[in-house]
CHARMM-style PDB file with segment names, atoms N, HN, CA, C and O in Angstrom:
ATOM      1  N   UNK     1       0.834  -1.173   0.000  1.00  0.00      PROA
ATOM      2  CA  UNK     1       0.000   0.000   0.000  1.00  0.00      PROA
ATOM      3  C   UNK     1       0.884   1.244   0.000  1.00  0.00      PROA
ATOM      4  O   UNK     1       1.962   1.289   0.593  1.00  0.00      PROA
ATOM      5  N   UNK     2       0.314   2.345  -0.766  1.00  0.00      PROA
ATOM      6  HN  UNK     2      -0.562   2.309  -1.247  1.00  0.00      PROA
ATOM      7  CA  UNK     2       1.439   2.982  -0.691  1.00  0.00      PROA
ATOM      8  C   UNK     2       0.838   4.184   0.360  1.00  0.00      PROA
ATOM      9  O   UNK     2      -0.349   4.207   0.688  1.00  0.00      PROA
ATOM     10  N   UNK     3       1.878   5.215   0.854  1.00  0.00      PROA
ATOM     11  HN  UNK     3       2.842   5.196   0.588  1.00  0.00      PROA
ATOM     12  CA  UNK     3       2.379   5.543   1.846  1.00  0.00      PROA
ATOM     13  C   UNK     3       1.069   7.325   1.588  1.00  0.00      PROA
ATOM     14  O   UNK     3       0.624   7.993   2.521  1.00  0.00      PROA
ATOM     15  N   UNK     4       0.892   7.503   0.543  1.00  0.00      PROA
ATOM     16  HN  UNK     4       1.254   6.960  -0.216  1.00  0.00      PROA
ATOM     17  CA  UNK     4       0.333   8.728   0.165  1.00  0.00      PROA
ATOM     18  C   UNK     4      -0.516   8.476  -0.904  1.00  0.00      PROA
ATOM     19  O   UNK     4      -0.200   7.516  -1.606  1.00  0.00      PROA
ATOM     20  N   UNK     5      -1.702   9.215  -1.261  1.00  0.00      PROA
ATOM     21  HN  UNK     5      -1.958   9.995  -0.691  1.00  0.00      PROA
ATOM     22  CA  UNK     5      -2.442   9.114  -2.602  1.00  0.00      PROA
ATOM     23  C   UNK     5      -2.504  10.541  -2.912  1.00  0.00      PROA
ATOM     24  O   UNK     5      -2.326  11.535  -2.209  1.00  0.00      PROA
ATOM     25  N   UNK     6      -2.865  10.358  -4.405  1.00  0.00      PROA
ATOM     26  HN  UNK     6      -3.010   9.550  -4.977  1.00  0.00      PROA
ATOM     27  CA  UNK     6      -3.306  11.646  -5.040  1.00  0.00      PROA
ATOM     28  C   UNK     6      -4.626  11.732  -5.760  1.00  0.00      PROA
ATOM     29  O   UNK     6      -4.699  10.988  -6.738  1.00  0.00      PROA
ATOM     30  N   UNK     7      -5.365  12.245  -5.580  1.00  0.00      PROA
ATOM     31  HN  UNK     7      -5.305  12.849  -4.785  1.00  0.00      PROA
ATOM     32  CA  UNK     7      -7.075  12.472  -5.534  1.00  0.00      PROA
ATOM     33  C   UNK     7      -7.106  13.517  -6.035  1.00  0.00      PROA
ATOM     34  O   UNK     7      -8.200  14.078  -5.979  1.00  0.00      PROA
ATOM     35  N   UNK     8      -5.896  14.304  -6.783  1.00  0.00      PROA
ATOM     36  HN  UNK     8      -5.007  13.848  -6.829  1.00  0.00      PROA
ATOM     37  CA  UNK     8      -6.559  15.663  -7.096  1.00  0.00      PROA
ATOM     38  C   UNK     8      -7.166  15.621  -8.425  1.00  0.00      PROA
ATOM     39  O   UNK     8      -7.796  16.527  -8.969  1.00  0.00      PROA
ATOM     40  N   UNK     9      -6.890  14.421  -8.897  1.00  0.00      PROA
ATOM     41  HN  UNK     9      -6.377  13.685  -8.455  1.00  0.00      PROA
ATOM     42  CA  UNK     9      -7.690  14.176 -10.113  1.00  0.00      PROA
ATOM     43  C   UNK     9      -9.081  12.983 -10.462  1.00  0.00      PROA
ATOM     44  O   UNK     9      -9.641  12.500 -11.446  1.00  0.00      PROA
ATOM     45  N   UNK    10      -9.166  12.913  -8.876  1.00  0.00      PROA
ATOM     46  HN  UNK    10      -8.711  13.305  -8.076  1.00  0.00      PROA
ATOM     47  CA  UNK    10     -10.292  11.819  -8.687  1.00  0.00      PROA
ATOM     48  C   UNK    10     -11.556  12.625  -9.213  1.00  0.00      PROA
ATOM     49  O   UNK    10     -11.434  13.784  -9.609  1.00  0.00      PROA
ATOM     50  N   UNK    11     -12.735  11.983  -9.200  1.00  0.00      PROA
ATOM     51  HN  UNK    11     -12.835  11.041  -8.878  1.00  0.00      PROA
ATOM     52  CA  UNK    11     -14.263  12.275  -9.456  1.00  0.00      PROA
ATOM     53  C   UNK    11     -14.840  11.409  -8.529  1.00  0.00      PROA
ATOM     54  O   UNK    11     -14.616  10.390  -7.874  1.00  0.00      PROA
ATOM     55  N   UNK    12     -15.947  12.533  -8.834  1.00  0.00      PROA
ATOM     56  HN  UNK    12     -16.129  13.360  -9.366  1.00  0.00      PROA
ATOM     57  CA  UNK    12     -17.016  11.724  -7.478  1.00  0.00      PROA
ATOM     58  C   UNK    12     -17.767  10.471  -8.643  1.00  0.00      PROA
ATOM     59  O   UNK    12     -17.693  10.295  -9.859  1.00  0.00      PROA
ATOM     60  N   UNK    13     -18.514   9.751  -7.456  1.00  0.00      PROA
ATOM     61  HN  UNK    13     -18.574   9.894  -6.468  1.00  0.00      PROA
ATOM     62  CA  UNK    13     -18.507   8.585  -8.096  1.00  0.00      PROA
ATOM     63  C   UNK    13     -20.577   9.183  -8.907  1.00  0.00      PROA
ATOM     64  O   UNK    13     -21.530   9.520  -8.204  1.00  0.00      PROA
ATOM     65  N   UNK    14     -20.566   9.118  -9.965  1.00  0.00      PROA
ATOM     66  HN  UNK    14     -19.792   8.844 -10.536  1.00  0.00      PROA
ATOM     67  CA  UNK    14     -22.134   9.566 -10.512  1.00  0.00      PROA
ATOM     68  C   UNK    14     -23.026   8.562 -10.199  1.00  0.00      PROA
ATOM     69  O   UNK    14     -23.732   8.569 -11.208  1.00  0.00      PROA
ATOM     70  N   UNK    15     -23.395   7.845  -9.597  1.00  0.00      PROA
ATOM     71  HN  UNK    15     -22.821   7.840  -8.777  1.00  0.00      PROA
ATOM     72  CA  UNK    15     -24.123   6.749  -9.126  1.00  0.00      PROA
ATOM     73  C   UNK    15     -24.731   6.882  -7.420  1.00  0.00      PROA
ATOM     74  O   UNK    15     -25.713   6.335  -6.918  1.00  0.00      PROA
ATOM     75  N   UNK    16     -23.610   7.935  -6.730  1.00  0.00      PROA
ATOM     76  HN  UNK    16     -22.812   8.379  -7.137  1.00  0.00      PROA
ATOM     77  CA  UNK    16     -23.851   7.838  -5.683  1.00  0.00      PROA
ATOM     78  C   UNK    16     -24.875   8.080  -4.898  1.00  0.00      PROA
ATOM     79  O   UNK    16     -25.235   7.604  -3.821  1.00  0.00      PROA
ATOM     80  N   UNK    17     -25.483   9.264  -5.920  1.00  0.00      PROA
ATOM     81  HN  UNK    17     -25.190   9.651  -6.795  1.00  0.00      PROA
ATOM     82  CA  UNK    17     -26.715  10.153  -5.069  1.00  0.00      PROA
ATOM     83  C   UNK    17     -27.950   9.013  -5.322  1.00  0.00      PROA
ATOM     84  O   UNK    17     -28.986   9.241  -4.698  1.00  0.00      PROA
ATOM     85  N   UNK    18     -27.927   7.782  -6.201  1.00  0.00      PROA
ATOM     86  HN  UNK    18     -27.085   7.596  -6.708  1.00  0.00      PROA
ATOM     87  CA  UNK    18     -28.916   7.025  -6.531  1.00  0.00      PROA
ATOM     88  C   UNK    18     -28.863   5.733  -5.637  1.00  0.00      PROA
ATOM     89  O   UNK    18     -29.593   4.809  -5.998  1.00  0.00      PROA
ATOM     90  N   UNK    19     -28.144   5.564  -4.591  1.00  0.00      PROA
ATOM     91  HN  UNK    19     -27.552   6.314  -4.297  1.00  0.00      PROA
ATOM     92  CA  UNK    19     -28.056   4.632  -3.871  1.00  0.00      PROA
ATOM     93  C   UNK    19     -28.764   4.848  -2.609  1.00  0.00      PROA
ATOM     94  O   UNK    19     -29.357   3.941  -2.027  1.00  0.00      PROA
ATOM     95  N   UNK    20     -28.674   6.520  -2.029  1.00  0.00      PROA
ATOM     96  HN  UNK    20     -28.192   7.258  -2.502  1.00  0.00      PROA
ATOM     97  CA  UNK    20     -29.809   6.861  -1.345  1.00  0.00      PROA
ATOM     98  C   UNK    20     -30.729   7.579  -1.409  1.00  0.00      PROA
ATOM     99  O   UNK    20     -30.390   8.425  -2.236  1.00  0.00      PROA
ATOM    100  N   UNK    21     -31.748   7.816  -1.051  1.00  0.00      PROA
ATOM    101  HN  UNK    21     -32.023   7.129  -0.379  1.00  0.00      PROA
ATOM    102  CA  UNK    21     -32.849   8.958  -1.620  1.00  0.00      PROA
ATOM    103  C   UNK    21     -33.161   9.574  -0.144  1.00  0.00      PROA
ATOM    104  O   UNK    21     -33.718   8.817   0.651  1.00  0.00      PROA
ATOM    105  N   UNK    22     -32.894  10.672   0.206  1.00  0.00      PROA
ATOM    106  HN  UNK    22     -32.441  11.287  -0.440  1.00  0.00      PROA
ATOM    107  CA  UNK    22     -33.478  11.470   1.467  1.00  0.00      PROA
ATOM    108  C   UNK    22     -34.834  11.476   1.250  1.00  0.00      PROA
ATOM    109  O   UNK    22     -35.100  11.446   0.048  1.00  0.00      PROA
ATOM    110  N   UNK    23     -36.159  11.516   2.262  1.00  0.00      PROA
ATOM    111  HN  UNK    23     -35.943  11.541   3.238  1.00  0.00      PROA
ATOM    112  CA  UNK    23     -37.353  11.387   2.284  1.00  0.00      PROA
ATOM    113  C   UNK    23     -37.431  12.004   3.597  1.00  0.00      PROA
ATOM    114  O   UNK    23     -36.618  11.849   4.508  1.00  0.00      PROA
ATOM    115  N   UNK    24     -38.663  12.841   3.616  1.00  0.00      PROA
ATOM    116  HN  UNK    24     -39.323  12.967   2.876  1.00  0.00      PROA
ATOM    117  CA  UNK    24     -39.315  12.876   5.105  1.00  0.00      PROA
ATOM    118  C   UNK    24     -40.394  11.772   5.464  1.00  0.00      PROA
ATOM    119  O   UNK    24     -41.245  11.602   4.591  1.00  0.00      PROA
ATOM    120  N   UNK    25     -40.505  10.944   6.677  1.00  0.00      PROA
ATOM    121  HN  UNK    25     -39.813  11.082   7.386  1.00  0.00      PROA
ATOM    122  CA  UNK    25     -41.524  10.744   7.045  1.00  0.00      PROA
ATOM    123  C   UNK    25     -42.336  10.746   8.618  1.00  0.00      PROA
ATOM    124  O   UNK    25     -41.858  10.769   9.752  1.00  0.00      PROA
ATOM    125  N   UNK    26     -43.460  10.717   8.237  1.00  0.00      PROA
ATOM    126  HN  UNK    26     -43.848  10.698   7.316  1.00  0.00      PROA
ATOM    127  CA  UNK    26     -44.308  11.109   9.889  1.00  0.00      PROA
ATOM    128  C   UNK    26     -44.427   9.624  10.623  1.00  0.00      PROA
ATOM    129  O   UNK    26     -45.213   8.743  10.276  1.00  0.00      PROA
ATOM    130  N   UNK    27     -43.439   9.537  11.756  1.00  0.00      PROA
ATOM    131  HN  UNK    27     -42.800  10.252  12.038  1.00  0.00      PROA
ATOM    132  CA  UNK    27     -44.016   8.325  12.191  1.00  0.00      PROA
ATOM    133  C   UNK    27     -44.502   8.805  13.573  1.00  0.00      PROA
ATOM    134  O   UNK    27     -44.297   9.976  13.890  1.00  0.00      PROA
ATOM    135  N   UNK    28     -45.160   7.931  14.445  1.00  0.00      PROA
ATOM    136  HN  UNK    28     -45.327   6.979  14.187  1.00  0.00      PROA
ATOM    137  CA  UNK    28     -45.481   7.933  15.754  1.00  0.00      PROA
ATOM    138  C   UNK    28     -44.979   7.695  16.870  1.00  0.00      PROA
ATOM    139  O   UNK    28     -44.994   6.480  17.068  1.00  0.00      PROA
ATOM    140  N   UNK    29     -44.353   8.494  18.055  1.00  0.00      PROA
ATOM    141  HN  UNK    29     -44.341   9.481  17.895  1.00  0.00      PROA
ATOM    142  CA  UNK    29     -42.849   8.548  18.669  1.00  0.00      PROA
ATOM    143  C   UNK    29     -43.492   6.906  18.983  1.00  0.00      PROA
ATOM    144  O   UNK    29     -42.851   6.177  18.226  1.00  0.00      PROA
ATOM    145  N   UNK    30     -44.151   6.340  19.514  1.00  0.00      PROA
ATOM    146  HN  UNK    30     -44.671   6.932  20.129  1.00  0.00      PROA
ATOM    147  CA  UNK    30     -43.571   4.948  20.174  1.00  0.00      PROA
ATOM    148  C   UNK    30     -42.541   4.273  18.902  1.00  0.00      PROA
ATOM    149  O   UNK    30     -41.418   3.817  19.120  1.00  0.00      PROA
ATOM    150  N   UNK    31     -43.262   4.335  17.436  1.00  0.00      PROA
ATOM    151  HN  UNK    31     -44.174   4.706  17.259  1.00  0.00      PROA
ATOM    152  CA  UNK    31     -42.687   3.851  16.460  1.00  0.00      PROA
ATOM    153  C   UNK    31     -40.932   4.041  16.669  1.00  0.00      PROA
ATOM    154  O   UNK    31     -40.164   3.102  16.874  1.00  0.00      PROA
ATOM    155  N   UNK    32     -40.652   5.074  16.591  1.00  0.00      PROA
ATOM    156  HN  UNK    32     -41.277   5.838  16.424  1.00  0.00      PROA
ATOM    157  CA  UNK    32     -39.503   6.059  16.687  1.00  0.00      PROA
ATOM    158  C   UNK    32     -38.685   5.208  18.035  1.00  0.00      PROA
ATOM    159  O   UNK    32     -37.650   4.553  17.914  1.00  0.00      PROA
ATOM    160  N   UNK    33     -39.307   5.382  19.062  1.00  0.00      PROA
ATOM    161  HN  UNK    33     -40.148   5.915  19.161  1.00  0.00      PROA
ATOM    162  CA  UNK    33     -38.994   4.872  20.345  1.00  0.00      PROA
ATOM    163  C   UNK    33     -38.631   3.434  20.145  1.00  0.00      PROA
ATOM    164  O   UNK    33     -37.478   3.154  20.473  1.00  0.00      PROA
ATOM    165  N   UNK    34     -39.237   2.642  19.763  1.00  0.00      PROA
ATOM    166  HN  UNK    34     -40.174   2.869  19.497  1.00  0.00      PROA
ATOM    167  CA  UNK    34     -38.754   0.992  19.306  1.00  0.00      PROA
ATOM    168  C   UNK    34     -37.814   1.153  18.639  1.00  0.00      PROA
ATOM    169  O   UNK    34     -36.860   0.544  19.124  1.00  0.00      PROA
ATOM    170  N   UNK    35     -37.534   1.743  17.624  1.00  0.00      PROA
ATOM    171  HN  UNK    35     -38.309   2.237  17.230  1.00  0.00      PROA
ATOM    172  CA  UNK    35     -36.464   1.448  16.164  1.00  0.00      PROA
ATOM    173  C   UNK    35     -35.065   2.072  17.168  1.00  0.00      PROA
ATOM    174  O   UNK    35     -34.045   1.407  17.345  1.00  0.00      PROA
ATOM    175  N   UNK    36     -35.291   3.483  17.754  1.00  0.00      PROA
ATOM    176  HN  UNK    36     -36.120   4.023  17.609  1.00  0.00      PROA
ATOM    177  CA  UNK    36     -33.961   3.965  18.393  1.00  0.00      PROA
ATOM    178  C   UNK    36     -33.490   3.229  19.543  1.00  0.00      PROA
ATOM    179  O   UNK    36     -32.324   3.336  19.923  1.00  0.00      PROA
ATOM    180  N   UNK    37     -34.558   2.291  20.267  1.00  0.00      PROA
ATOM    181  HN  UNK    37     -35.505   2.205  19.958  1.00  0.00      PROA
ATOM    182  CA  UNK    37     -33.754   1.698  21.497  1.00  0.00      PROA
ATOM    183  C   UNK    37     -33.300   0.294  20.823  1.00  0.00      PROA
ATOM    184  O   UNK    37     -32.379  -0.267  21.417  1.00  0.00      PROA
ATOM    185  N   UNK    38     -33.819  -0.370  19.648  1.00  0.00      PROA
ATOM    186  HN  UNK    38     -34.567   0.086  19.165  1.00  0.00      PROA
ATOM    187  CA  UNK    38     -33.317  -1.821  18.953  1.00  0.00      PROA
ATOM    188  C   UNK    38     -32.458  -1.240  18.083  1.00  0.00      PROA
ATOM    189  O   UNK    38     -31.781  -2.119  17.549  1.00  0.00      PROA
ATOM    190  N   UNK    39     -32.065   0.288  17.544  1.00  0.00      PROA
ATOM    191  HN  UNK    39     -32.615   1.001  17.978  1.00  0.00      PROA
ATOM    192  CA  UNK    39     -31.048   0.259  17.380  1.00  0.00      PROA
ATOM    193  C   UNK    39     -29.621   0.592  18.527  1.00  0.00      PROA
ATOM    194  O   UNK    39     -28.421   0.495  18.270  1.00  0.00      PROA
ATOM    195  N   UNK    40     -30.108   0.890  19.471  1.00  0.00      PROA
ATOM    196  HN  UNK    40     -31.083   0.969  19.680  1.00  0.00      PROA
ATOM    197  CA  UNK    40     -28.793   1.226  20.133  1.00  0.00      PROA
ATOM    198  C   UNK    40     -28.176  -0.629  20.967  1.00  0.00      PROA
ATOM    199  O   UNK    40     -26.979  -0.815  21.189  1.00  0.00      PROA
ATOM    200  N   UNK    41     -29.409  -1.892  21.333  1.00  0.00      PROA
ATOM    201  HN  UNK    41     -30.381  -1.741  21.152  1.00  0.00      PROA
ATOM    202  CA  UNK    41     -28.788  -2.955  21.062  1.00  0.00      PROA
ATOM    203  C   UNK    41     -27.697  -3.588  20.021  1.00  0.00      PROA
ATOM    204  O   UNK    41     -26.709  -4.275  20.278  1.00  0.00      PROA
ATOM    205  N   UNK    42     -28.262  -3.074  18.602  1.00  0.00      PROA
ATOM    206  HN  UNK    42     -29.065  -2.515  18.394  1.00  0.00      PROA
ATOM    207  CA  UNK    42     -27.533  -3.854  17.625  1.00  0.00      PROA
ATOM    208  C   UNK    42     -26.269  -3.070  17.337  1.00  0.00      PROA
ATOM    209  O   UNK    42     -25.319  -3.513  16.692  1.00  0.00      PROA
ATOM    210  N   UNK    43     -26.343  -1.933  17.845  1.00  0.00      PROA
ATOM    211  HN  UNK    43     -27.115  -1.574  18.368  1.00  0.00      PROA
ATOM    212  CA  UNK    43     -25.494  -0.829  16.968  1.00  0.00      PROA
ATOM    213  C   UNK    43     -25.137  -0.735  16.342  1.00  0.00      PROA
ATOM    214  O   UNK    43     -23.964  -1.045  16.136  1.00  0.00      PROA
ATOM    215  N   UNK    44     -26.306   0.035  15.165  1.00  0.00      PROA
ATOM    216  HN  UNK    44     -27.260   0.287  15.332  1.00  0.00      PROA
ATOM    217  CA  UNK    44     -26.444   0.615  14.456  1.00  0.00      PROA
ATOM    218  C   UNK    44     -27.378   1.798  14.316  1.00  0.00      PROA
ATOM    219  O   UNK    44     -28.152   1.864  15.271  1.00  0.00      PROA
ATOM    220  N   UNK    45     -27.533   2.716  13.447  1.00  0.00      PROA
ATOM    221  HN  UNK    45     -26.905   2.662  12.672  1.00  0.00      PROA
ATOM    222  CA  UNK    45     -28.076   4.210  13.621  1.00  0.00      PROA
ATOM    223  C   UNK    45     -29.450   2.992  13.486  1.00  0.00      PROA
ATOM    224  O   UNK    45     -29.611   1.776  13.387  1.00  0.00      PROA
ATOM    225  N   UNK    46     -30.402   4.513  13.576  1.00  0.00      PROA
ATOM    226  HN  UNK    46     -30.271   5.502  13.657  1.00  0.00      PROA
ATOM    227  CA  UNK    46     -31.626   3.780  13.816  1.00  0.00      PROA
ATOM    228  C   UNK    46     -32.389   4.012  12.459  1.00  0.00      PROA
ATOM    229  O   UNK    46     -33.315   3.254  12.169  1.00  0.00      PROA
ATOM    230  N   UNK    47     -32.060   4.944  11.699  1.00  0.00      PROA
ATOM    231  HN  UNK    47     -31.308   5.559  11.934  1.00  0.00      PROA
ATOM    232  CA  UNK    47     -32.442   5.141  10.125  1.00  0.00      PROA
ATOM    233  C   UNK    47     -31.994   3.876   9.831  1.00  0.00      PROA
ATOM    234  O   UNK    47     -32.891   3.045   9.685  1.00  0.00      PROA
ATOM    235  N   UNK    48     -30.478   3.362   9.658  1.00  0.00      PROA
ATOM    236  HN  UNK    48     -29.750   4.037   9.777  1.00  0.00      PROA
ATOM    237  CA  UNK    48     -30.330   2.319   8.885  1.00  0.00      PROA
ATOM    238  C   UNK    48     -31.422   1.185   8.808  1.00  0.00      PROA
ATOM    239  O   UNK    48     -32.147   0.750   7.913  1.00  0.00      PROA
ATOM    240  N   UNK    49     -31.185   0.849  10.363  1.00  0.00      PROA
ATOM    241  HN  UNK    49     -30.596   1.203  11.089  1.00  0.00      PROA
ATOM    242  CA  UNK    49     -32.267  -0.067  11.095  1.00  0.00      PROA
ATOM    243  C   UNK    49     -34.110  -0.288  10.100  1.00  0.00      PROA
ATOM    244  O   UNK    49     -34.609  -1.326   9.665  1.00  0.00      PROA
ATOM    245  N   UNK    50     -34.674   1.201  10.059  1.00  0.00      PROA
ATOM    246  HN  UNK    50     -34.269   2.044  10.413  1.00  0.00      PROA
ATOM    247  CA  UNK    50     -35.179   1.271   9.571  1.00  0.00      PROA
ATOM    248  C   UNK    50     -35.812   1.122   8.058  1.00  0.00      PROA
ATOM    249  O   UNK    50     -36.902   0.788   7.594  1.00  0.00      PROA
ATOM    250  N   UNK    51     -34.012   1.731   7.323  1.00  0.00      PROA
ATOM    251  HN  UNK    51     -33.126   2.003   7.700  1.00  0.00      PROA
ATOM    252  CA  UNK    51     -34.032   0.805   6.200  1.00  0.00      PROA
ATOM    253  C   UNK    51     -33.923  -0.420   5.810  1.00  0.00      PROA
ATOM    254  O   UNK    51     -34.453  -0.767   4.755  1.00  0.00      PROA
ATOM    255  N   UNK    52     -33.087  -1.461   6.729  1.00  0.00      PROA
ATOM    256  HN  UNK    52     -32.656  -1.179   7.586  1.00  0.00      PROA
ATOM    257  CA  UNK    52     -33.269  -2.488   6.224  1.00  0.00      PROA
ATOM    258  C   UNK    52     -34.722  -3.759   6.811  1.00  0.00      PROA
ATOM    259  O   UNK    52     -34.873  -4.959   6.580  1.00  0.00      PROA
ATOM    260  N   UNK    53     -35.320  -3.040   7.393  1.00  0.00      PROA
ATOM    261  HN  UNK    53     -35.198  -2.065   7.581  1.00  0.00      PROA
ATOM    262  CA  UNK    53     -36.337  -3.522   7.687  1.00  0.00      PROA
ATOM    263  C   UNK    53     -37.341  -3.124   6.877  1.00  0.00      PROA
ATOM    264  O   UNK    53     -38.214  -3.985   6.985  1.00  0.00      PROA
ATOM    265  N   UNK    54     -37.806  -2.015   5.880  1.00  0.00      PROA
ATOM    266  HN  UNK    54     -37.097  -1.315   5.792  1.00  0.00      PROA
ATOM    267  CA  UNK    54     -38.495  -1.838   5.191  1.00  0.00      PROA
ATOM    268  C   UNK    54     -37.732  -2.350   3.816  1.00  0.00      PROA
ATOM    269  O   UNK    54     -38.382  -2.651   2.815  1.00  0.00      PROA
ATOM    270  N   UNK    55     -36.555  -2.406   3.853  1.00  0.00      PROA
ATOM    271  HN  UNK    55     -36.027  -2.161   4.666  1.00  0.00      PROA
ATOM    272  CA  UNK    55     -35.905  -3.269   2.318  1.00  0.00      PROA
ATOM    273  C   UNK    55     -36.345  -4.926   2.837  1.00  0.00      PROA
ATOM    274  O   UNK    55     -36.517  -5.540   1.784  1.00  0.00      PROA
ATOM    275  N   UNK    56     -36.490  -5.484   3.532  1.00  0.00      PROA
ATOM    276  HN  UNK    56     -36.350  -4.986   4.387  1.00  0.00      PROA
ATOM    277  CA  UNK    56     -36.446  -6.906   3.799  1.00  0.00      PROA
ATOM    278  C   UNK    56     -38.080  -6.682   3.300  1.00  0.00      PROA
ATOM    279  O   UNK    56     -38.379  -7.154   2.204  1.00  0.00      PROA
ATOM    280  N   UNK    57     -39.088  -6.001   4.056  1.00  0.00      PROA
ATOM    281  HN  UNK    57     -38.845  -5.617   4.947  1.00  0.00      PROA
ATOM    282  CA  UNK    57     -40.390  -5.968   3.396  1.00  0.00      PROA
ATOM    283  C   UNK    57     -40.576  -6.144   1.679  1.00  0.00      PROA
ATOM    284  O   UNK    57     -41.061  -7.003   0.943  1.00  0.00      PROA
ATOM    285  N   UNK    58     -39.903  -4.826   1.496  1.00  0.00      PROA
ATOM    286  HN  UNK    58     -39.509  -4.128   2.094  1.00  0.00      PROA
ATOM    287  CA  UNK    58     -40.136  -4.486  -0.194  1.00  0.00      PROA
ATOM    288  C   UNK    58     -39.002  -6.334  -0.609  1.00  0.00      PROA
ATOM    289  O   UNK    58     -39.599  -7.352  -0.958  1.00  0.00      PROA
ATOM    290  N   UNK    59     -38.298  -6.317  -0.535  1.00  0.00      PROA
ATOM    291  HN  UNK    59     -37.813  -5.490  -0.251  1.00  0.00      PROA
ATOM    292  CA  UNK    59     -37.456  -7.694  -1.336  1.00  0.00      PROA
ATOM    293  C   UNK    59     -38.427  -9.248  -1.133  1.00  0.00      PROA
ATOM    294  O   UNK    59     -38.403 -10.065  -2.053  1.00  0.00      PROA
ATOM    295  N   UNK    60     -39.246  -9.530   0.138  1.00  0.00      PROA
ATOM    296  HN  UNK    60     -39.265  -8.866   0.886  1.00  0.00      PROA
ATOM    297  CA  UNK    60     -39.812 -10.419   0.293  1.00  0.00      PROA
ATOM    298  C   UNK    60     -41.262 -10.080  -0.278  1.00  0.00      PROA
ATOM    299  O   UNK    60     -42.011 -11.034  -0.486  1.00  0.00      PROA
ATOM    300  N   UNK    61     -41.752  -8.664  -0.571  1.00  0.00      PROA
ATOM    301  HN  UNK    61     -41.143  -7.889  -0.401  1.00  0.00      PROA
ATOM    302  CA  UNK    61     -42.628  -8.531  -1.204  1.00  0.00      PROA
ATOM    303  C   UNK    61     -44.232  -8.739  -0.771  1.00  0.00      PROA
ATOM    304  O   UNK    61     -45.234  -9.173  -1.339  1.00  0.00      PROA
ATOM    305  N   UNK    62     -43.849  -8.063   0.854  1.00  0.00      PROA
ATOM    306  HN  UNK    62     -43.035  -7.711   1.315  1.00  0.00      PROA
ATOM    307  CA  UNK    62     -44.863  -8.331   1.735  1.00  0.00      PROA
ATOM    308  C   UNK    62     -45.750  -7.300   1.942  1.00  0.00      PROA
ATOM    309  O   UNK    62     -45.507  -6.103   2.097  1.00  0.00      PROA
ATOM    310  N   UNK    63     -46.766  -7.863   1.931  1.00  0.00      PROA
ATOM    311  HN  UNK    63     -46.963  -8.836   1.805  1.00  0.00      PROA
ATOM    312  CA  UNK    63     -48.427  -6.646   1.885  1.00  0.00      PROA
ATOM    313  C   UNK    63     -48.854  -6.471   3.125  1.00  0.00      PROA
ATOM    314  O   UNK    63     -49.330  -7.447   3.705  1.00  0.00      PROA
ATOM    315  N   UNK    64     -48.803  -5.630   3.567  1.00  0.00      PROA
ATOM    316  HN  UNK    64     -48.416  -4.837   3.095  1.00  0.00      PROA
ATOM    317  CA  UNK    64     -49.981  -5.353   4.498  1.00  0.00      PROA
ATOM    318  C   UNK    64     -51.366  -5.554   4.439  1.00  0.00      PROA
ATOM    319  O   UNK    64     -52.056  -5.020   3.571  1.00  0.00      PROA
ATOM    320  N   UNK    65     -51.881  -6.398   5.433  1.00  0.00      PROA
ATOM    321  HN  UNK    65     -51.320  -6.832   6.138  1.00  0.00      PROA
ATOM    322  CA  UNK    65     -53.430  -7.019   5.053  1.00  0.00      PROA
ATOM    323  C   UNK    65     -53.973  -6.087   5.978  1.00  0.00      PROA
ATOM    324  O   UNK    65     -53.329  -5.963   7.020  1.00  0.00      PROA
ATOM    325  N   UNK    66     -55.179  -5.283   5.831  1.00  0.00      PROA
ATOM    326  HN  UNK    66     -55.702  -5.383   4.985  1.00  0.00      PROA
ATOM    327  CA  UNK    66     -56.176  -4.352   6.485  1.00  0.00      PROA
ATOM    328  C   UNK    66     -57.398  -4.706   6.127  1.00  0.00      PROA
ATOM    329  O   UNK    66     -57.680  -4.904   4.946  1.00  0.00      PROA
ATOM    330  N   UNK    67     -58.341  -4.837   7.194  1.00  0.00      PROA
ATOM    331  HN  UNK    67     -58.111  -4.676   8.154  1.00  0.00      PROA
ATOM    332  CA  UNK    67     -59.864  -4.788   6.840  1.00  0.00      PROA
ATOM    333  C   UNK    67     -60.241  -3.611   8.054  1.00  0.00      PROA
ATOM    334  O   UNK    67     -59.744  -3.435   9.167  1.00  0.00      PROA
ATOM    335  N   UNK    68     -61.082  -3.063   7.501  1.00  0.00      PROA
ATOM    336  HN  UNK    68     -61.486  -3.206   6.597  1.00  0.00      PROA
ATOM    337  CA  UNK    68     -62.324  -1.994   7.482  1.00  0.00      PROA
ATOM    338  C   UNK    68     -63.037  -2.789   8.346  1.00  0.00      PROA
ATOM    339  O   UNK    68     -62.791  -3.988   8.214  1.00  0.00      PROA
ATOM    340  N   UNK    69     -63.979  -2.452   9.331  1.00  0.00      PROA
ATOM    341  HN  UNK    69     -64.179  -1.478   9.438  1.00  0.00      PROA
ATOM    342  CA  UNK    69     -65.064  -2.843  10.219  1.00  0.00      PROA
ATOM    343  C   UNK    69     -66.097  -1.620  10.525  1.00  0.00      PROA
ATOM    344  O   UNK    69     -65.790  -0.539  11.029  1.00  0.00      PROA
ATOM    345  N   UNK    70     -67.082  -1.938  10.203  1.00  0.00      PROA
ATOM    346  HN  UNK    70     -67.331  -2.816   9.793  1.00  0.00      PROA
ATOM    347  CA  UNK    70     -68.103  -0.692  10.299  1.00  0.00      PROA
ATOM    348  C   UNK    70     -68.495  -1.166  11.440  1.00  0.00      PROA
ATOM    349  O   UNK    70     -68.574  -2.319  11.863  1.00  0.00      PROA
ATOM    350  N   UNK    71     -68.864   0.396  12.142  1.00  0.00      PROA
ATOM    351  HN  UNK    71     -68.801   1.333  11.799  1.00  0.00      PROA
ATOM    352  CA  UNK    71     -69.415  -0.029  13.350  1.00  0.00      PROA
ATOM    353  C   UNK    71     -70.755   0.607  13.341  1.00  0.00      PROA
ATOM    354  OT1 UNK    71     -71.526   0.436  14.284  1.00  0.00      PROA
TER     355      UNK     71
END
């Protein structure tokens, strides 16, 4: 390995900004409250956490089932 690099002719990589997408979303502090205390067990941030639990959803391709009940 060598001892120094030179980057003054590097580039950023054009792919990068497509690997994450910033989003806002509204969740409900208990929500918030679960993800930040199971992330400070695993350690890891608690966004990540969040992403790969909604990527394991979207990749396994799992629906949320809801029914309606009139009262």
């Amino acid at each position: 390995m060598r001892k120094e690099y030179d980057f003054s002719k590097a580039r950023k990589n054009p792919y990068a900004r497509r690997l994450k997408r910033q989003v806002t979303i509204r969740m409900d502090e208990d929500t918030v409250k679960y993800f930040k205390a199971h992330a400070q067990e695993v350690g890891v941030p608690y966004q990540t956490l969040i992403n790969l639990y909604l990527r394991s959803c979207a990749t396994s391709n799992k629906k949320l089932s809801m029914e309606w009940k009139h009262s």
